[in-house]
N, CA and C atoms as a LAMMPS dump frame, in Angstrom:
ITEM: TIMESTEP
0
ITEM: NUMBER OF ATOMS
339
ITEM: BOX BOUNDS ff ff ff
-5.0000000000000000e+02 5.0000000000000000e+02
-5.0000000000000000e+02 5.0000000000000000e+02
-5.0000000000000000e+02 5.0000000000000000e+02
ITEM: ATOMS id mol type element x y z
1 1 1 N -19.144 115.952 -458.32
2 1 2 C -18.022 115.915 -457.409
3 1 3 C -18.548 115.605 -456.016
4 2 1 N -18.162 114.661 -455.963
5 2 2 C -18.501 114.404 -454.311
6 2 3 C -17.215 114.995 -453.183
7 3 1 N -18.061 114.85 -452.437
8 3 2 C -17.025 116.269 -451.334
9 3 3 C -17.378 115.206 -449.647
10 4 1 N -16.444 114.403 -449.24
11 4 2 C -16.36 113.67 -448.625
12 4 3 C -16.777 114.279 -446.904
13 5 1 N -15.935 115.577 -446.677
14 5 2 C -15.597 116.086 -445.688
15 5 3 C -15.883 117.411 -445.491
16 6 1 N -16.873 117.96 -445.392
17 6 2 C -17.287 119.268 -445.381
18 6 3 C -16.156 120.408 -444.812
19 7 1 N -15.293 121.116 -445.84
20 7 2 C -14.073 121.834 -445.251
21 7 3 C -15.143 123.399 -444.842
22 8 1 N -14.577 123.892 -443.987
23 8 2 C -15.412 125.224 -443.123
24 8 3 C -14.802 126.185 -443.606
25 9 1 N -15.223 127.33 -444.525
26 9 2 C -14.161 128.468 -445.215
27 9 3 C -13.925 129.084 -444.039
28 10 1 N -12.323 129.713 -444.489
29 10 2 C -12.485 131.149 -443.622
30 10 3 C -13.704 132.161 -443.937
31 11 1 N -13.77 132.759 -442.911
32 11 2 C -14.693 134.152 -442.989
33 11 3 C -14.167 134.978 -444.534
34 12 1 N -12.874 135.325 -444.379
35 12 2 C -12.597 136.11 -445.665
36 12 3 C -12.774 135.659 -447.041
37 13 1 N -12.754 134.222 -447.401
38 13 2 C -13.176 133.728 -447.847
39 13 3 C -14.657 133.543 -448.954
40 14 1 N -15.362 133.31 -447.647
41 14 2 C -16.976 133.253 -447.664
42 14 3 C -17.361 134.797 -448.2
43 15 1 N -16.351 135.938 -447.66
44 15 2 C -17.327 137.215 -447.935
45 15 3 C -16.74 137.472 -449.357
46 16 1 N -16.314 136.331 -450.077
47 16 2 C -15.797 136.837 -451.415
48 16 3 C -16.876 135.974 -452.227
49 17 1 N -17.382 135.111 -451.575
50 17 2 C -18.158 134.032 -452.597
51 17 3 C -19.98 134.553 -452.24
52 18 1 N -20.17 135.566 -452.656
53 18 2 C -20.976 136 -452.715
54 18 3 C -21.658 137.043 -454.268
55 19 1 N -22.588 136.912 -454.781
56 19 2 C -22.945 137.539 -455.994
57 19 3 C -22.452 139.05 -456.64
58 20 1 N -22.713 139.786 -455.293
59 20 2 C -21.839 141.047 -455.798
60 20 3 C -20.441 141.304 -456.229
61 21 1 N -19.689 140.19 -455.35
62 21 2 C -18.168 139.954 -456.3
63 21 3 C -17.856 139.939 -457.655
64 22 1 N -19.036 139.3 -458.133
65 22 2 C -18.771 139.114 -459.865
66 22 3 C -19.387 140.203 -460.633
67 23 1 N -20.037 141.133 -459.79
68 23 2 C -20.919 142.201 -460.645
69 23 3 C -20.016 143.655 -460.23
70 24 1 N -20.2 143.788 -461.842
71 24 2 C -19.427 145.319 -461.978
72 24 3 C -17.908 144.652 -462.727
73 25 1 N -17.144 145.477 -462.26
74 25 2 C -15.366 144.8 -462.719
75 25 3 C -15.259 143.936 -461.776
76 26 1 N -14.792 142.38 -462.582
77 26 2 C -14.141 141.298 -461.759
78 26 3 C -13.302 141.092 -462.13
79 27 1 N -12.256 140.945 -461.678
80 27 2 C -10.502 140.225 -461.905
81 27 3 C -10.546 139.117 -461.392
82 28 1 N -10.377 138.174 -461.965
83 28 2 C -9.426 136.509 -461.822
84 28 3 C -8.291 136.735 -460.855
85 29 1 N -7.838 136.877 -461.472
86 29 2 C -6.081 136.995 -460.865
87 29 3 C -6.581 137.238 -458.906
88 30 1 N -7.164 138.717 -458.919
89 30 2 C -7.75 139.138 -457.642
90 30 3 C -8.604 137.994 -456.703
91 31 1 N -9.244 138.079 -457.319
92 31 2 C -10.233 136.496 -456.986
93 31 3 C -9.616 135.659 -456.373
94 32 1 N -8.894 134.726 -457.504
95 32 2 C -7.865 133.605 -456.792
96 32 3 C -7.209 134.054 -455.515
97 33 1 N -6.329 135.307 -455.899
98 33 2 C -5.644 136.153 -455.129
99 33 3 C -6.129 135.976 -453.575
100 34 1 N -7.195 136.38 -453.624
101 34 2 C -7.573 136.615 -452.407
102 34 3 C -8.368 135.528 -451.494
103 35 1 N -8.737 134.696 -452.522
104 35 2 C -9.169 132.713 -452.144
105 35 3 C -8.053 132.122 -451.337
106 36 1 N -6.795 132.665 -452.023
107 36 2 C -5.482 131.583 -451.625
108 36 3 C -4.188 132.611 -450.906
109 37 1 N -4.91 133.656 -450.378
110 37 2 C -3.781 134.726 -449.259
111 37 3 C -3.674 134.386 -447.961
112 38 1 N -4.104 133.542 -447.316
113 38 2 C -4.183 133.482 -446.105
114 38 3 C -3.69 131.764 -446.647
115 39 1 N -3.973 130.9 -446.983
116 39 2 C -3.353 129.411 -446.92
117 39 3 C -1.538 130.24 -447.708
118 40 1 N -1.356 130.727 -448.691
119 40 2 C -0.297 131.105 -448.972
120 40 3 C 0.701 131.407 -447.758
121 41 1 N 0.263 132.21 -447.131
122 41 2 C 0.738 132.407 -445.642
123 41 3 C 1.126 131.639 -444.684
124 42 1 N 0.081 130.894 -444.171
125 42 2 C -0.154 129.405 -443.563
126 42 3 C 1.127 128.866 -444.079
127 43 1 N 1.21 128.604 -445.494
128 43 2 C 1.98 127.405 -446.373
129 43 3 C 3.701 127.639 -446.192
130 44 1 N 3.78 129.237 -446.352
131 44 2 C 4.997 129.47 -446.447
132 44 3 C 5.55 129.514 -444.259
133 45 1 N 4.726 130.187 -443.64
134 45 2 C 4.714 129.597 -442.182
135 45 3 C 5.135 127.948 -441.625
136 46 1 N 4.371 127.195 -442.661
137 46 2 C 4.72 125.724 -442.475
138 46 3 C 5.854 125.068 -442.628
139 47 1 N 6.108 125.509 -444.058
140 47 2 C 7.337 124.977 -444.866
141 47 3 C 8.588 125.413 -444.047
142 48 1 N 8.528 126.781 -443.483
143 48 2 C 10.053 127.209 -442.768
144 48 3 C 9.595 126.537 -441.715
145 49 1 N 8.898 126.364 -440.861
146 49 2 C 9.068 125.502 -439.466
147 49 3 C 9.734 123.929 -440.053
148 50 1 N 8.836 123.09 -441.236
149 50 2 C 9.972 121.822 -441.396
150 50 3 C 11.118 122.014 -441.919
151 51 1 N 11.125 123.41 -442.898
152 51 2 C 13.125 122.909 -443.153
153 51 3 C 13.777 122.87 -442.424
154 52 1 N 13.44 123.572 -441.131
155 52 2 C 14.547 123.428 -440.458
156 52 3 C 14.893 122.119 -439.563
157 53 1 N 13.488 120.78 -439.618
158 53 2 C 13.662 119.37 -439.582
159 53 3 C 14.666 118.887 -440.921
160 54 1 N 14.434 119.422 -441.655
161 54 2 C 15.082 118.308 -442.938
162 54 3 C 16.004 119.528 -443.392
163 55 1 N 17.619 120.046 -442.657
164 55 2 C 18.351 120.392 -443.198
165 55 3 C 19.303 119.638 -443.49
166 56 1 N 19.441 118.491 -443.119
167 56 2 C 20.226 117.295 -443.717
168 56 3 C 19.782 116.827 -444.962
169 57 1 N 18.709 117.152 -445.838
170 57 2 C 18.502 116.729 -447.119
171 57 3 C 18.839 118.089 -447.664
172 58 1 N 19.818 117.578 -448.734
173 58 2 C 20.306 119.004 -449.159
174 58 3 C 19.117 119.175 -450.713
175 59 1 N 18.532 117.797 -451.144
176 59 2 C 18.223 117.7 -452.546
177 59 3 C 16.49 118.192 -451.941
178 60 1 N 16.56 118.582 -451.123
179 60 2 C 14.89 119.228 -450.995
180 60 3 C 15.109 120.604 -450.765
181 61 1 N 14.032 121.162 -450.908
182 61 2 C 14.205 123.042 -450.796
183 61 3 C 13.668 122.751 -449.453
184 62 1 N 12.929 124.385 -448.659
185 62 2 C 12.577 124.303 -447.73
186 62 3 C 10.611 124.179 -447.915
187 63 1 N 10.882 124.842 -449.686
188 63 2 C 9.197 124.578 -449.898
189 63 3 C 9.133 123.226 -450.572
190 64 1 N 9.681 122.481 -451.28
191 64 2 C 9.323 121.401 -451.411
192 64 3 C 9.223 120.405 -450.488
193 65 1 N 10.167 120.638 -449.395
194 65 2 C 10.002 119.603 -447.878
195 65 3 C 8.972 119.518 -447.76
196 66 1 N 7.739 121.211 -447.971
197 66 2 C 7.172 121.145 -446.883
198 66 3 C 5.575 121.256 -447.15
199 67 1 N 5.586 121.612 -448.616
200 67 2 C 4.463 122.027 -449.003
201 67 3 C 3.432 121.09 -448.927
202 68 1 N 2.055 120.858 -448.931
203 68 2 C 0.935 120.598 -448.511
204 68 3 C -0.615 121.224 -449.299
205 69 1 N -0.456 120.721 -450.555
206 69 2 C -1.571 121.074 -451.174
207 69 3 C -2.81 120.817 -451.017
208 70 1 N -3.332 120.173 -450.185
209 70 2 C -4.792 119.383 -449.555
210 70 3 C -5.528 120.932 -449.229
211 71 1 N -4.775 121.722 -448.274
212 71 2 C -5.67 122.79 -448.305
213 71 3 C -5.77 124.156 -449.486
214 72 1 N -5.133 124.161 -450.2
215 72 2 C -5.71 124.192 -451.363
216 72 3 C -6.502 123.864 -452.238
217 73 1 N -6.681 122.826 -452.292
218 73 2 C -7.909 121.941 -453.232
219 73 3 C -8.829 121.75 -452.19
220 74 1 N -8.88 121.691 -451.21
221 74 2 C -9.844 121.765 -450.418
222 74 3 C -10.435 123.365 -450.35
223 75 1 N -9.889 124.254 -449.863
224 75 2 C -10.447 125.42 -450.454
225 75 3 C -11.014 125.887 -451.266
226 76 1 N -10.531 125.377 -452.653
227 76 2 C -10.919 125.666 -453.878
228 76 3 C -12.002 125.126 -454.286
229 77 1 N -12.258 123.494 -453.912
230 77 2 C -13.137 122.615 -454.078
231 77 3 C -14.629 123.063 -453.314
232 78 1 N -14.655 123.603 -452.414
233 78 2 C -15.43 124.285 -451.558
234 78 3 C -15.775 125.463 -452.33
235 79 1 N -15.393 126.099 -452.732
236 79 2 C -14.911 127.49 -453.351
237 79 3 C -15.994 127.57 -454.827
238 80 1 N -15.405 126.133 -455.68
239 80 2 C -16.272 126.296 -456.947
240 80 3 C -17.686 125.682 -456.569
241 81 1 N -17.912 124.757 -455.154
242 81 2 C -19.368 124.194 -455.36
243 81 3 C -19.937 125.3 -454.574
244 82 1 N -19.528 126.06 -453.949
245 82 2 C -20.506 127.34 -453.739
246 82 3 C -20.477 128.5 -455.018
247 83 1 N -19.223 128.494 -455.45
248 83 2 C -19.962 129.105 -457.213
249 83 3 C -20.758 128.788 -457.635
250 84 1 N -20.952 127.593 -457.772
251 84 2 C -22.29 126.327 -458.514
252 84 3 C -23.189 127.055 -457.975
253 85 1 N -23.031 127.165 -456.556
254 85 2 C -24.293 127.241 -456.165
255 85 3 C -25.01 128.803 -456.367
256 86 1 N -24.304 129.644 -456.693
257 86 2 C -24.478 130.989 -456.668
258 86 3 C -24.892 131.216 -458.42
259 87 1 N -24.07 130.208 -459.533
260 87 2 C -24.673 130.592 -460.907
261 87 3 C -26.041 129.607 -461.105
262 88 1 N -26.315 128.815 -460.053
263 88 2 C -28.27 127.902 -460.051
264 88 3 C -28.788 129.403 -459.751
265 89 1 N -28.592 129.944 -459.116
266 89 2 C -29.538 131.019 -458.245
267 89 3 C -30.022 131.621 -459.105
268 90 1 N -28.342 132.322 -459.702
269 90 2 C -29.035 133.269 -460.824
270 90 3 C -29.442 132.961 -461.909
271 91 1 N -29.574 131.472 -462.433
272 91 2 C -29.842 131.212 -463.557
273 91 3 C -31.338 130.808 -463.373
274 92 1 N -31.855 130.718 -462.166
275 92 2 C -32.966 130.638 -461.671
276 92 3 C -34.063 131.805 -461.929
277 93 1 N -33.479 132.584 -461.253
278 93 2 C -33.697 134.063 -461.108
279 93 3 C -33.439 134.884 -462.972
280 94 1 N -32.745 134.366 -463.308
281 94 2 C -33.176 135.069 -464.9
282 94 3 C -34.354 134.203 -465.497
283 95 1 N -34.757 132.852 -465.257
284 95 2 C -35.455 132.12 -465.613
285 95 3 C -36.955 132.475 -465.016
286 96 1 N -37.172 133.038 -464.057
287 96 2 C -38.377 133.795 -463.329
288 96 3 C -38.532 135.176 -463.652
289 97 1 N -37.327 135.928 -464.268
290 97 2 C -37.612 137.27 -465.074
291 97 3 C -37.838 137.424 -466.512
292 98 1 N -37.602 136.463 -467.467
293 98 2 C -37.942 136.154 -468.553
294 98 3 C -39.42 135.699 -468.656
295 99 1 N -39.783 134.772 -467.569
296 99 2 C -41.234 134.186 -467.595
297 99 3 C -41.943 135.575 -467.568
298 100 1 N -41.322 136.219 -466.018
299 100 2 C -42.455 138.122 -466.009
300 100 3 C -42.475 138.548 -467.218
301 101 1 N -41.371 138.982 -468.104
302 101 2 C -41.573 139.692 -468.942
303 101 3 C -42.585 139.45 -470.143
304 102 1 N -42.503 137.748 -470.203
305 102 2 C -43.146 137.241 -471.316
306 102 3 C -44.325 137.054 -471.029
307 103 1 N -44.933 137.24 -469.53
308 103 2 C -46.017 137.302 -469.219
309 103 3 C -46.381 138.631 -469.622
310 104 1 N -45.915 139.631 -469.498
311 104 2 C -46.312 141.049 -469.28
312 104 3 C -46.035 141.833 -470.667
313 105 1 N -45.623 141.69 -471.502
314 105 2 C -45.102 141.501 -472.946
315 105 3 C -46.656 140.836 -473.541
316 106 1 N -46.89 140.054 -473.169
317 106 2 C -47.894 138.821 -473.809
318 106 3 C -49.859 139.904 -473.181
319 107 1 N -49.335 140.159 -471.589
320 107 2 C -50.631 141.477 -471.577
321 107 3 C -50.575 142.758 -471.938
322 108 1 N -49.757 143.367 -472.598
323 108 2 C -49.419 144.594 -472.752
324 108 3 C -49.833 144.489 -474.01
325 109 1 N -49.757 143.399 -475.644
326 109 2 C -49.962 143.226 -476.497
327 109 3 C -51.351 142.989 -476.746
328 110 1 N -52.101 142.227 -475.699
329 110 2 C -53.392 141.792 -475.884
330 110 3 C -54.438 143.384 -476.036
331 111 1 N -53.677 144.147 -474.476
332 111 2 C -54.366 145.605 -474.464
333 111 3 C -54.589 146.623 -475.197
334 112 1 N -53.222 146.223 -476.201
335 112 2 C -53.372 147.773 -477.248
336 112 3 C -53.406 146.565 -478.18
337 113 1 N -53.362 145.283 -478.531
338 113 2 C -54.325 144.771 -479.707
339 113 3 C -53.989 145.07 -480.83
């Protein structure tokens, strides 16, 4: 995925895309939840400032006038390539604790023989 335009998370954001989030109990629902609470906000803020431009179209709502999904997928898109980047780490990092063990497994066997 190429990512044209480097989007800047919010702060609240960023302190969710971090490793300890997923360790212990993780909820989805929460997750998303809390990825997309503040653009949700934003979105529904937006949409009532244009309906009240386009109350002469009766065949539009005030969220379909107005809605604006770019920062959503932009969020999100941001969102999963720093996941990426957080399951390399650890798949890294189990890949350097398997080597210890099999090192240390491999001298522990030689010693008691």
């Amino acid at each position: 995925m190429q990512q044209l335009d480097r989007i800047e998370l919010d702060p609240a954001v960023e302190g969710q895309l971090i490793l300890d989030t997923f360790q212990g109990k993780f909820d989805v629902k929460d997750f998303v939840g809390s990825v997309s609470e503040k653009l949700i906000t934003q979105s529904k803020t937006s949409s009532g400032r244009a309906a009240s431009r386009f109350k002469h179209l009766r065949c539009l709502t005030p969220f379909s006038a107005a809605f604006d999904p770019k920062p959503f997928i932009r969020t999100f898109e941001a969102a999963v390539d720093r996941l990426i980047a957080i399951r390399k780490d650890v798949q890294t990092k189990t890949e350097q604790l398997e080597k210890s063990v099999r090192v240390l497994e491999r001298e522990v066997f030689e010693e008691n023989g």
